[in-house]
N, C-alpha and C positions, 0 to 999 in steps of 0.2 A: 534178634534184630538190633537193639541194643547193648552198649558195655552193659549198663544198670549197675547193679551191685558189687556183681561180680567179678568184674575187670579193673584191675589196678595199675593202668599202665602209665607210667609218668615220664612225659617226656622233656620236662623242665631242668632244668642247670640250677636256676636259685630258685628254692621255694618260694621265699619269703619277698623276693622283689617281682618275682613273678606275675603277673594278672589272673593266671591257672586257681592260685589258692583264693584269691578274693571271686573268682566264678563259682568253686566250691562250696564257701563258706557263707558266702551271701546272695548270690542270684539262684543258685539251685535251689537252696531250702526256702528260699521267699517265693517259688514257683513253683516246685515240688508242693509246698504246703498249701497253696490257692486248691492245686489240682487234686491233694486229697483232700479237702475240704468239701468241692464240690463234686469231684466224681464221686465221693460214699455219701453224700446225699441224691444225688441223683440216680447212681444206679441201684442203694436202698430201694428210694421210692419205687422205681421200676420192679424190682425184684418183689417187692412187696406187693404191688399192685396185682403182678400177674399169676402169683403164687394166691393170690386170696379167690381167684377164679383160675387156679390149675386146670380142672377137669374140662374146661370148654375154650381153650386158650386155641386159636388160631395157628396156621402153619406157622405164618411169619415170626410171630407170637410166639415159640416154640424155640426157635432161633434166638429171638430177642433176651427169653432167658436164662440160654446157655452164654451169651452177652454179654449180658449182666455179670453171671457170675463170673464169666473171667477176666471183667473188669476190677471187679471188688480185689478178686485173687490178687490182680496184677498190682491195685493200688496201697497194698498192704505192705508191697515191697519197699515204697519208695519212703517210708519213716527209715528203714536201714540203709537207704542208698546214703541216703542224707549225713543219717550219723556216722558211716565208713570215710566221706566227704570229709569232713568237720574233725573227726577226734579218730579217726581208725574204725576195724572192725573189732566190734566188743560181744560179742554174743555168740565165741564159740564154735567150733568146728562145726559140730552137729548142724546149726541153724545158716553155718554159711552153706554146707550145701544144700538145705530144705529151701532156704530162700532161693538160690541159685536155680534149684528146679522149678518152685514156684514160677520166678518171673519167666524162664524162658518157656517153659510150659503152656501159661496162660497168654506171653504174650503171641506164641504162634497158634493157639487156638483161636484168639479173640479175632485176628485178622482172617484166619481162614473161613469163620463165623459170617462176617464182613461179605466175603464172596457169597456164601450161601445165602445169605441174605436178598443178595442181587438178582442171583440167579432161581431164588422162587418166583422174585419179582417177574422174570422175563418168562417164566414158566403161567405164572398166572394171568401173566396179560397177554405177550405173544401168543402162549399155546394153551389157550384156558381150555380148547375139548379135550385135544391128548391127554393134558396131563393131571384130570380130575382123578384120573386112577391111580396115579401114581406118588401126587401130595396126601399123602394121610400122614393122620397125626403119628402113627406106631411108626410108619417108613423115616420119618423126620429126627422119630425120637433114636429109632439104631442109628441114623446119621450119625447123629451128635455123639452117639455113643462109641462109635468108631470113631470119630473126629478126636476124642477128648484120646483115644487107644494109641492113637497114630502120633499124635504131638508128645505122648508118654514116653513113648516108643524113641521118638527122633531128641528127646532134652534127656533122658537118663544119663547119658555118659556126664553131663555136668556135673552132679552128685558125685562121680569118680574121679574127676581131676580138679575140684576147687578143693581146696586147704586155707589157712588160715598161716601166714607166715608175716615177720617185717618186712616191712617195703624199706627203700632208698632212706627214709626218714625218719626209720626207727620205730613207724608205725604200724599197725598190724593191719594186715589188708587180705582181705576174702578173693582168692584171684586164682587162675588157672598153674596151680604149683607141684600137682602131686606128676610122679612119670615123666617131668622134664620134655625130650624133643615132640614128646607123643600128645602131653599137652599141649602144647603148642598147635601139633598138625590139629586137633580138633577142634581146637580155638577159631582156626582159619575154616576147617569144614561146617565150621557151627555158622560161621558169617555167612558161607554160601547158602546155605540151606536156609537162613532166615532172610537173605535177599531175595531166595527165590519164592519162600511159600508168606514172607509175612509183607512182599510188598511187591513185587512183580504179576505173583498168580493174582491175591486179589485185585488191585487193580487194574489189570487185562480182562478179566472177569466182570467188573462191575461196569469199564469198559464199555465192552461188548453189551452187555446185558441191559444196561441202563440204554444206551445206545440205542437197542432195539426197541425196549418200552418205549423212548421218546417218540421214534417213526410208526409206530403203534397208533400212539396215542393220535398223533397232529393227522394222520388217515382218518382218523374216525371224527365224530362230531365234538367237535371243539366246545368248551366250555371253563368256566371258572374253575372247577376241580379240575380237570386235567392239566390246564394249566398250570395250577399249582402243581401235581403230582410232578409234572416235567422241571419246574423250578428246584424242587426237590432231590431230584434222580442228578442235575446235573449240580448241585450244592454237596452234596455227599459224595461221591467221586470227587471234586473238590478238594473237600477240606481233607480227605481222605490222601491227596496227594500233596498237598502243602503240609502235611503233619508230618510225612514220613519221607519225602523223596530230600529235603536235605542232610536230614541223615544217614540216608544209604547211600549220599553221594559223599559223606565224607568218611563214612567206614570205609568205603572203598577204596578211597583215598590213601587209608590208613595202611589197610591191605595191598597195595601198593607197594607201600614204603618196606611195610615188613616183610615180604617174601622177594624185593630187590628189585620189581621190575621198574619204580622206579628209583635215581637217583637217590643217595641218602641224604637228606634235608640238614641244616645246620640247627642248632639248638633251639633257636627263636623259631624257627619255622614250624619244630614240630612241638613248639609249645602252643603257637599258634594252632595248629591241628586239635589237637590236646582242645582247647579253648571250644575251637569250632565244634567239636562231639560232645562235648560239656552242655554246648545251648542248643545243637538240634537232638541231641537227646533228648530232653528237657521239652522242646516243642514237639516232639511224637509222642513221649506221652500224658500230656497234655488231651493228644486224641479220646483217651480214653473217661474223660467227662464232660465231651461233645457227642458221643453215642449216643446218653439218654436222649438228648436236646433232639438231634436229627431223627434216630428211627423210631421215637416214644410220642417225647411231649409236646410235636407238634400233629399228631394224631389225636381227632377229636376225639375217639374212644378211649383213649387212656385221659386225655384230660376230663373225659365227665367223670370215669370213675376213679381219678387222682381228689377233684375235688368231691366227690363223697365220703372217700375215705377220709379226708381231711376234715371235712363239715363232722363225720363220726367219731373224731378227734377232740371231737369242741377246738380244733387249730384255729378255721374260721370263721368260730360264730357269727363274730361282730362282721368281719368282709366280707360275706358272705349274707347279710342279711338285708334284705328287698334283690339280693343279685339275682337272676331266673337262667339259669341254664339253657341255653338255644343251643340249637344247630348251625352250624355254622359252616361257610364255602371252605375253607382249610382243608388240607389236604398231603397225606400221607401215604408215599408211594411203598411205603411198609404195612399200609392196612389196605391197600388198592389191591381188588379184587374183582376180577371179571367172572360170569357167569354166561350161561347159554343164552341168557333171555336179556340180560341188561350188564351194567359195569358201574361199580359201587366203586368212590374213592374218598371214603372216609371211613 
C-alpha cells in the first residue's frame, strides 16, 4: 500500500534546494518516531493484556491479536524507513528484503484484519442466531491462519526484486532493482493489489457491515450503550478512511504518471508528488497506533483488566489508590455481543 522502505523513487532536480529532502529528514522522522513510540506501547499493552488470558479470549479478541501483532511487525519497519530517508540504506541486502516483506506483509494483513473485525461485528449483531455455529474460536483461529498464508503468498515476490543499489545521489537505496522491466511490472502490480485488498475491500466491508450494525442497533431499544456502540462503528470506518484514502489517491496519481496515462509532469511537479507521498504515507501509518485506542482501550473490559495489570506492576500504586473500578456506559462495538436472550455492549 505504501512506498515505505522500500521504494526509492526520486523525482527531484536539486536535492539540496528541494523541500523533498527537508520532508525526509525532518517531518518523517519527527512523525515516524511519535507513531513508534506509541503504537509499541499501545499495541504491547494489547498484546500483553490478551495473551495473559489466551485460553478464553473472545471471537473479536482473537482478531484483535492477530492486530496487534501485525502492527508491532509493521512498526518495526519504519526505524529503517527513517534511516534509508536521512543517510541511505545501510543494513544490507539480506535485511532489505526481510524488511521489504515484513512491511508489505503485515501491512496487507493488518487491513484485511480491519475488515474481519467488521464483519464479526455484523455477524454478532445482525445475525447473532445463524451465526453462533459458525463463530468459534478454532474457525477464527484457521481464518487468521489462512489470512497470514494468503498476504505470504501475495508480498514474496518482494524479497525477489529489492536489492540494495546507488541511487541518483550516490546513496544506497533499498528499491525494486533486481530483473529490470519485470521489476518494474510488479511494482505497478503490487500497487494494484494493495489498493485493492489494503483499502478498498476493507473499507467497503466495514462499509457495509458497520452500516448494517448501526440499522440493527437504532430498531431495537435505544439506550446509552448502543449509542455509544454506533458512535464507535461510525468513528473507525472514519479514521480508517482519513488514514488511508490520501494516500491511495496519490499513489494513483503516481501510477498515473508512470505507465503514461497521464501527461509527463515537469520536474517541480513531481517533486511536489514526491512530497505529497512523503506525508500521506506518514499519515496512514500513523493508523497503526490508533487501532489500540479504537478496538481495545475504549472497551471497558480491556480497561479493567489493563488497570490490574498495571496495579500488578506496582505502575499505579499511588493513582490508583482510593480509585474504585465501576462500570461504566462506554462502549465498544468490538466487545458488542448479542445473544438469544439479551445484547451485551461492553
Amino acid at each position: 500500500m505504501t512506498e515505505g522502505p522500500s521504494d526509492g523513487i526520486d523525482y527531484t532536480c536539486n536535492n539540496e534546494s528541494n523541500p523533498q529532502h527537508l520532508f525526509r529528514t525532518v517531518f518523517q522522522p519527527l512523525v515516524y518516531g511519535v507513531v513508534f513510540f506509541l503504537g509499541l506501547i499501545g499495541n504491547g499493552l494489547l498484546l500483553t493484556v490478551l495473551l495473559k488470558r489466551r485460553r478464553n479470549l473472545r471471537i473479536t479478541e482473537i482478531f484483535l491479536l492477530h492486530l496487534a501483532l501485525a502492527d508491532l511487525l509493521l512498526l518495526i519497519t519504519l526505524p529503517f524507513a527513517v534511516t534509508q530517508g536521512v543517510a541511505g540504506w545501510l543494513f544490507g541486502n539480506f535485511l532489505c528484503k526481510l524488511i521489504g516483506l515484513i512491511n508489505r506483509l503485515n501491512l496487507v494483513c493488518g487491513s484485511l484484519l480491519l475488515a474481519c473485525i467488521g464483519f464479526d461485528r455484523y455477524l454478532a449483531i445482525v445475525h447473532a442466531i445463524p451465526s453462533l455455529q459458525t463463530r468459534r474460536p478454532r474457525t477464527v483461529h484457521l481464518t487468521c491462519a489462512l489470512l497470514w498464508l494468503l498476504c505470504l503468498f501475495l508480498t514474496i515476490p518482494n524479497m525477489v526484486f529489492l536489492s540494495v543499489e546507488k541511487n541518483n545521489h550516490t546513496k544506497l537505496s533499498c528499491n525494486y532493482n533486481n530483473y529490470g522491466t519485470h521489476a518494474n511490472n510488479w511494482k505497478l502490480t503490487r500497487r494494484l493489489i494493495e489498493h485493492l485488498l489494503c483499502f478498498f475491500l476493507p473499507l467497503v466491508t466495514m462499509v457495509y457491515c458497520y452500516t448494517s450494525v448501526i440499522i440493527t442497533l437504532c430498531q431495537s431499544q435505544k439506550s446509552l450503550e448502543k449509542q455509544g456502540a454506533i458512535r464507535l462503528a461510525l468513528l473507525v470506518t472514519l479514521v480508517f478512511c482519513l488514514c488511508w484514502l490520501p494516500y491511495n489517491v496519490t499513489t494513483f496519481m503516481r501510477t498515473l504518471v508512470e505507465v503514461g496515462a497521464v501527461s509527463e509532469q515537469n520536474c517541480h511537479g513531481r517533486a511536489s508528488l514526491e512530497q505529497a507521498i512523503i506525508v500521506t504515507e506518514t499519515i496512514g501509518f500513523s493508523h497503526c497506533c490508533l487501532n489500540p485506542i479504537l478496538y481495545a482501550f475504549i472497551g471497558v473490559r480491556f480497561r479493567r483488566d489493563l488497570l490490574q495489570l498495571l496495579a500488578k506492576m506496582k505502575c499505579l500504586r499511588v493513582c490508583l489508590s482510593g480509585l474504585r473500578i465501576t462500570n461504566v456506559s462506554s462502549v465498544s462495538v468490538s466487545e458488542a455481543v448479542t445473544t438469544t436472550t439479551s445484547s451485551q455492549y461492553i
